[in-house]
C-alpha positions as CSV (number, residue, x, y, z in Angstrom):
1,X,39.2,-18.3,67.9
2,X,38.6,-20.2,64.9
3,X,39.7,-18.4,61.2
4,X,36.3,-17.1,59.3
5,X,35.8,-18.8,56.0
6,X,33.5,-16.1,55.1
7,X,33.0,-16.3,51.4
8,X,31.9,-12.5,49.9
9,X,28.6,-13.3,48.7
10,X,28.7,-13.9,45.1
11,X,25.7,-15.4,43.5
12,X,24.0,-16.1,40.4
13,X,20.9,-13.9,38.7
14,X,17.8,-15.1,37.7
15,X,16.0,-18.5,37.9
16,X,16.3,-21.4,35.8
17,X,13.7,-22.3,33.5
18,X,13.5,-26.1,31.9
19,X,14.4,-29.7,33.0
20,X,17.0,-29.4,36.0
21,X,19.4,-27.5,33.1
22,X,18.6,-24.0,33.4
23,X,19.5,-21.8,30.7
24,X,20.3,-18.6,32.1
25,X,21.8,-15.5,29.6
26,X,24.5,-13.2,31.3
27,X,23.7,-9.5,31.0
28,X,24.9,-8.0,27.6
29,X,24.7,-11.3,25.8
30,X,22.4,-12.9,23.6
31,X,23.7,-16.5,24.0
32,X,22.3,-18.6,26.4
33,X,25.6,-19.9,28.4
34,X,24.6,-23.3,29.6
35,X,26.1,-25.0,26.0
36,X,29.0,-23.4,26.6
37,X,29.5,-23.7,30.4
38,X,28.2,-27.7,30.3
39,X,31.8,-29.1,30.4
40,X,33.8,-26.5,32.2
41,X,35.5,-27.6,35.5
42,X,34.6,-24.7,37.8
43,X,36.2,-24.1,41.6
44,X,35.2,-22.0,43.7
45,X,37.1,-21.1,47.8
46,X,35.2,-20.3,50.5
47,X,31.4,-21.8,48.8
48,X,29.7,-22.8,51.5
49,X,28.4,-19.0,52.4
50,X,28.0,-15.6,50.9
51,X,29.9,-14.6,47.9
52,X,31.4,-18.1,47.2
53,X,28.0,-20.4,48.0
54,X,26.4,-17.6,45.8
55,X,28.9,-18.1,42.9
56,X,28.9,-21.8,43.1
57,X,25.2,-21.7,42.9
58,X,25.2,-19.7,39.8
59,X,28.0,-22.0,38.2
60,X,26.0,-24.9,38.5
61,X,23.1,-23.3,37.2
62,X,24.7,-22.4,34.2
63,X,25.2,-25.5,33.5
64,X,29.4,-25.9,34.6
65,X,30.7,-28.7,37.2
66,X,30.8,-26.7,39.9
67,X,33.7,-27.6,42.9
68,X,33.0,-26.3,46.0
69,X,36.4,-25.8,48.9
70,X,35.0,-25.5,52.1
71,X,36.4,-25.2,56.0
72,X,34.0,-27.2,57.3
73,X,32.9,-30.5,56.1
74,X,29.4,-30.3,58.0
75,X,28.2,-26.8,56.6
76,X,30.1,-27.6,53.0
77,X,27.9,-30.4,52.7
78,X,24.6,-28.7,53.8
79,X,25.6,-25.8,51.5
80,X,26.4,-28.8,48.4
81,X,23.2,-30.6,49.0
82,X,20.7,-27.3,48.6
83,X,23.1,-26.0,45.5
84,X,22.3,-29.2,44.2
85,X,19.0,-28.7,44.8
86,X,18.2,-25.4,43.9
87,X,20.6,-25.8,40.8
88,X,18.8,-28.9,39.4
89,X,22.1,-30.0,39.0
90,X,23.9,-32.9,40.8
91,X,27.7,-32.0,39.6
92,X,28.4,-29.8,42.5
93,X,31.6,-31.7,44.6
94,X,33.1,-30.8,47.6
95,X,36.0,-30.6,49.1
96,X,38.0,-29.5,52.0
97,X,40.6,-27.6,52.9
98,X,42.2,-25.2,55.7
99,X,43.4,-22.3,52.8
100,X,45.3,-20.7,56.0
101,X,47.4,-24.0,56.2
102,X,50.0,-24.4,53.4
103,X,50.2,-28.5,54.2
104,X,46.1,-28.9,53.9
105,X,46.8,-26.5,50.0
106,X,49.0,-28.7,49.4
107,X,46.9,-31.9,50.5
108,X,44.0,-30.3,48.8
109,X,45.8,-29.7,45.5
110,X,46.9,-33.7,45.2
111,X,43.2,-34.4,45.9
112,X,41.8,-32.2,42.8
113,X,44.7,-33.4,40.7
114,X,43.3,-37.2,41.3
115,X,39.7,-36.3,40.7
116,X,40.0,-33.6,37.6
117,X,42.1,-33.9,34.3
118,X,41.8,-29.7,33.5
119,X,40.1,-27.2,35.0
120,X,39.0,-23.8,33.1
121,X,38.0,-21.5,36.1
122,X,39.5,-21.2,39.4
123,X,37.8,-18.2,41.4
124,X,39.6,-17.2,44.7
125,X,37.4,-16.4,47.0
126,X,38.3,-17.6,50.6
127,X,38.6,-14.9,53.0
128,X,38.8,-13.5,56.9
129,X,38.9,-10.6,59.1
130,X,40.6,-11.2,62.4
131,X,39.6,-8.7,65.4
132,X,43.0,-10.7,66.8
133,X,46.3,-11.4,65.6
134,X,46.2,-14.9,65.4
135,X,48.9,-17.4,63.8
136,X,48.2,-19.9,61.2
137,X,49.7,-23.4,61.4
138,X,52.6,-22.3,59.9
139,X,53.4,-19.8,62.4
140,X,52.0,-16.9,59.7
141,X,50.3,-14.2,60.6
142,X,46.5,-15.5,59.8
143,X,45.1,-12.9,58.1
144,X,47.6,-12.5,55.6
145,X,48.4,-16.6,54.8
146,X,44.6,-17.2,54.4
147,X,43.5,-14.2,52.2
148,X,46.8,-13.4,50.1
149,X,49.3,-16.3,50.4
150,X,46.0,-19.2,50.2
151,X,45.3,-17.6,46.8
152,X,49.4,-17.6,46.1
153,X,49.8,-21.3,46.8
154,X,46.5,-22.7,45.2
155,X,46.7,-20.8,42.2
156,X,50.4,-22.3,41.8
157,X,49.8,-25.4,42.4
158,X,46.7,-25.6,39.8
159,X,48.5,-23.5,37.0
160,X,49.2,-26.8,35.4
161,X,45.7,-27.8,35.4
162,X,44.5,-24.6,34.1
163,X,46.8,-24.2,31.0
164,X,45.3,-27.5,30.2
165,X,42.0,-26.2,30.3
166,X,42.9,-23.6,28.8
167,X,41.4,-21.1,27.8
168,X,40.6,-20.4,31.4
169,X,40.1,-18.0,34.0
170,X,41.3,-17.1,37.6
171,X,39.2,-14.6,39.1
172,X,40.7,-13.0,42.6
173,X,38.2,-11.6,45.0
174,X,40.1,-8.4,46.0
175,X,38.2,-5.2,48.2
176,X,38.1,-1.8,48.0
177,X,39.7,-1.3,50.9
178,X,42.6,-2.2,49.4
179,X,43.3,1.6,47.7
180,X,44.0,3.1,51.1
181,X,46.0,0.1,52.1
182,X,49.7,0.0,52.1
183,X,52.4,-3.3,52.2
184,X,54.4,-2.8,55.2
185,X,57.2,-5.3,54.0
186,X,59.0,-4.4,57.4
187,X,56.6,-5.9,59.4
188,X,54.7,-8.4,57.0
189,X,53.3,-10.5,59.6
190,X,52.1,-8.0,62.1
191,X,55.0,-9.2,64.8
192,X,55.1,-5.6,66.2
193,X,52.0,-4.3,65.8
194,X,48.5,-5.4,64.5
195,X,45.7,-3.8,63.3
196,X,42.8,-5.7,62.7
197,X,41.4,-3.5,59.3
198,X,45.1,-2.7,58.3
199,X,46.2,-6.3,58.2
200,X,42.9,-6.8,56.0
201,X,43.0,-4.5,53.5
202,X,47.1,-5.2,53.2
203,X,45.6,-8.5,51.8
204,X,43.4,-7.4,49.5
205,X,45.9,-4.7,48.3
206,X,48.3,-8.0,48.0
207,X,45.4,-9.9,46.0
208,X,45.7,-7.3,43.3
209,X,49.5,-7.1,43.1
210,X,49.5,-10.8,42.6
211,X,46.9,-10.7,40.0
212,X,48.9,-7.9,38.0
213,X,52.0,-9.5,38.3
214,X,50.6,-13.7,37.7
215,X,48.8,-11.9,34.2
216,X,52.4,-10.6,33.4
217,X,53.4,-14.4,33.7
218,X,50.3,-15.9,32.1
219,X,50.8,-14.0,29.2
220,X,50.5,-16.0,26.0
221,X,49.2,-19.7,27.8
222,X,45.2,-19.0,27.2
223,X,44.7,-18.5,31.1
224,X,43.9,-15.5,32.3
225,X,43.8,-13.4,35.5
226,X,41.9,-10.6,37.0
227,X,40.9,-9.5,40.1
228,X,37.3,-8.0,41.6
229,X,35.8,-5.8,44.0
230,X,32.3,-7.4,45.1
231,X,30.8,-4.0,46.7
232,X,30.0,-4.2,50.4
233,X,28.2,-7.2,50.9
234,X,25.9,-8.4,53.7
235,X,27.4,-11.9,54.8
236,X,29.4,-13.6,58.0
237,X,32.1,-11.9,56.7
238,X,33.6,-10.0,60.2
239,X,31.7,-11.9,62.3
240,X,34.6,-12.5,64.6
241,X,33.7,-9.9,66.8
242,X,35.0,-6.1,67.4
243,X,34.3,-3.0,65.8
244,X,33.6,-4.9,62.6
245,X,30.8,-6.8,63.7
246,X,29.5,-3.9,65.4
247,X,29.6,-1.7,61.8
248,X,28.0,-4.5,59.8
249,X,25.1,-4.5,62.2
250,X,24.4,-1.1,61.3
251,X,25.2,-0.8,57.6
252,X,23.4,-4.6,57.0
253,X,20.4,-2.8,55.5
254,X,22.4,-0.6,53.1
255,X,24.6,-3.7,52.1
256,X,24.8,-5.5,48.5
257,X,22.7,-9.1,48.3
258,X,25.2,-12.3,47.7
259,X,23.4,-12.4,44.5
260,X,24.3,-8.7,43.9
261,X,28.1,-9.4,45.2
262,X,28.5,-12.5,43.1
263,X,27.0,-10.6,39.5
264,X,30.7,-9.7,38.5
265,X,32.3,-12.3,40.0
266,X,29.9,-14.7,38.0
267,X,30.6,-12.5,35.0
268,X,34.5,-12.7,35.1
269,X,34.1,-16.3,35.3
270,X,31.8,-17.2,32.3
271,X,31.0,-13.8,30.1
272,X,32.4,-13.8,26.6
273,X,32.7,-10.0,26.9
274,X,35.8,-10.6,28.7
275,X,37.3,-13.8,26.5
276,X,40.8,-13.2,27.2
277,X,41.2,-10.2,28.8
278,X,43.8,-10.4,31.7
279,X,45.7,-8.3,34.5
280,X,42.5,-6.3,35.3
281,X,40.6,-5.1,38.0
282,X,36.5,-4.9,38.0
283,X,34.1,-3.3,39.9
284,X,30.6,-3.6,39.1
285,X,31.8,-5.3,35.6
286,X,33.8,-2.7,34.4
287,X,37.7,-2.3,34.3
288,X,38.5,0.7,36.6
289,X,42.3,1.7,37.8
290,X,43.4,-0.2,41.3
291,X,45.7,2.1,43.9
292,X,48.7,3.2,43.1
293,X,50.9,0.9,45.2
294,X,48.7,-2.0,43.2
295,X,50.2,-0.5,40.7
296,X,53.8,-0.7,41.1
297,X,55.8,-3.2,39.1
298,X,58.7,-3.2,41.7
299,X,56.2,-3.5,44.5
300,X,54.6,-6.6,42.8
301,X,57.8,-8.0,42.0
302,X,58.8,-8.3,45.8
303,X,55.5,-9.2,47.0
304,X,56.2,-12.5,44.4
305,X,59.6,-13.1,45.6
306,X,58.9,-12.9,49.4
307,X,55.3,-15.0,48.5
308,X,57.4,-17.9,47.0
309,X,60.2,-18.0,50.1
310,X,56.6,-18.0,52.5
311,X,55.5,-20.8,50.4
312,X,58.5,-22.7,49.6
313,X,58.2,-22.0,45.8
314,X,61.3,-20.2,45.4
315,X,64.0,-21.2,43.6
316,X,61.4,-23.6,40.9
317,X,62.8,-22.5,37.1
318,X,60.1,-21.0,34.9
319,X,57.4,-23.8,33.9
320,X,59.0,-26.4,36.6
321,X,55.7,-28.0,38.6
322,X,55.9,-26.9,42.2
323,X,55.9,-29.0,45.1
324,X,52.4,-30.4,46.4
């Protein structure tokens, strides 16, 4: 079965007005942000659907250069051409990338390193739910390499890039399932048992821990981190079959809009409100206190250590480039 690139829907609000350059005005500021957003390097995982096409949308319409990472070449580039078109806007690239395979990061990293001098945003947004336990090309359970250690790897390799932007944000695309969620560093890879939803929200609980503990390192370098909760969006997300597929049928009508999903998401991204605030974590645009175990230095700590043996990372001394 093939992973889910099912981007959370994130998208922008409100229509452009004017010549192809839409000014658009975030909610809770005066100050159109198109000026501001014109030469800001933008990119965006999982953009060819929900949350990320949604996001990637709104970047471009706000003016920013908008990179879109997509799975599949053939839907990335439908998704491109009617972001380009609805935006008004023809700086929206693409490019692909398997974010469950650590050799196509990697391959995608020395690609944006050719193309882009800085960039100030980097919003992780690729993400799956597997009915199955499946294993990634690096013999990983799938779940966890694509949703926790994709972020882990691309963020890394891009750090340098950002702190040249700076100042510039990361903006992780967490879930609230992660409060009842738990790391089970025993079993990390779901060898002896797997649960489809427990091996999710274990990587959106991991998507905060990493955001907590990457602000602790960013401190000082004019790049910031934080991490968001979209709501409970209506996308493909789960459409790999199972009980999950079966509950979004029935909750679909109750569900958020990608435009709804993607208002914070846009908001971490581009809103002066939140010029360098870091080591956060938003729902519906306001800071609110993660889980406990997201909470927990030591638990961070080893979920970095045993991210950077998964990745081959460790051992790097503090500011040394990683490997790409």
């Amino acid at each position: 079965m093939p992973v889910n690139e099912p981007g959370h829907p994130l998208s922008s609000a409100g229509e452009g007005r004017g010549e192809g350059r839409p000014q658009e005005t975030v909610r809770g500021q005066d100050a159109p942000l198109t000026e501001t957003m014109r030469d800001r390097v933008c990119l965006v995982t999982g953009a060819n659907s929900g949350i990320g096409r949604a996001t990637a949308l709104a970047l471009a319409q706000l003016g920013a250069s908008a990179v879109m990472v997509c799975r599949d070449r053939e839907r990335g580039a439908a998704a491109q051409a009617e972001i380009q078109s609805d935006s008004g806007s023809s700086r929206v690239d693409l490019l692909i990338a398997d974010l469950s395979s650590q050799s196509s990061i990697r391959a995608l990293s020395r690609e944006i390193h050719a193309r882009y001098g800085h960039l100030n945003v980097l919003i992780n947004n690729a993400g799956g739910y597997l009915s199955k336990r499946e294993a990634s090309a690096d013999g990983l359970e799938t779940t966890f390499a694509l949703n926790h250690l994709g972020y882990f790897l691309l963020t890394s390799l891009l750090l340098d890039l950002l702190r040249t932007g700076a100042p510039s944000r990361i903006v992780n695309v967490s879930s609230g399932s992660h409060v009842n969620a738990h790391i089970d560093f025993d079993d990390l890879q779901a060898e002896h048992s797997y649960h489809a939803w427990r091996a999710y929200g274990q990587s959106k609980l991991a998507n905060v821990l990493f955001t907590y503990a990457l602000a602790r390192r960013l401190g000082g370098t004019g790049v910031t981190a934080n991490a968001v909760h979209p709501g409970v969006v209506a996308t493909n997300f789960g459409r790999s079959g199972g009980f999950m597929r079966f509950g979004l049928r029935i909750a679909g009508r109750f569900m958020l809009t990608p435009e709804e999903g993607a208002d914070t998401v846009v908001w971490l991204a581009t809103s002066g409100e939140v010029e360098g605030v870091t080591g956060k974590y938003y729902v519906k645009r306001k800071a609110v206190r993660s889980s406990p175990e997201s909470r927990d230095q030591a638990v961070q700590e080893r979920l970095w250590r045993v991210s950077e043996e998964l990745t081959g990372l460790a051992g790097l001394a503090a500011g040394e480039p990683p490997p790409v």
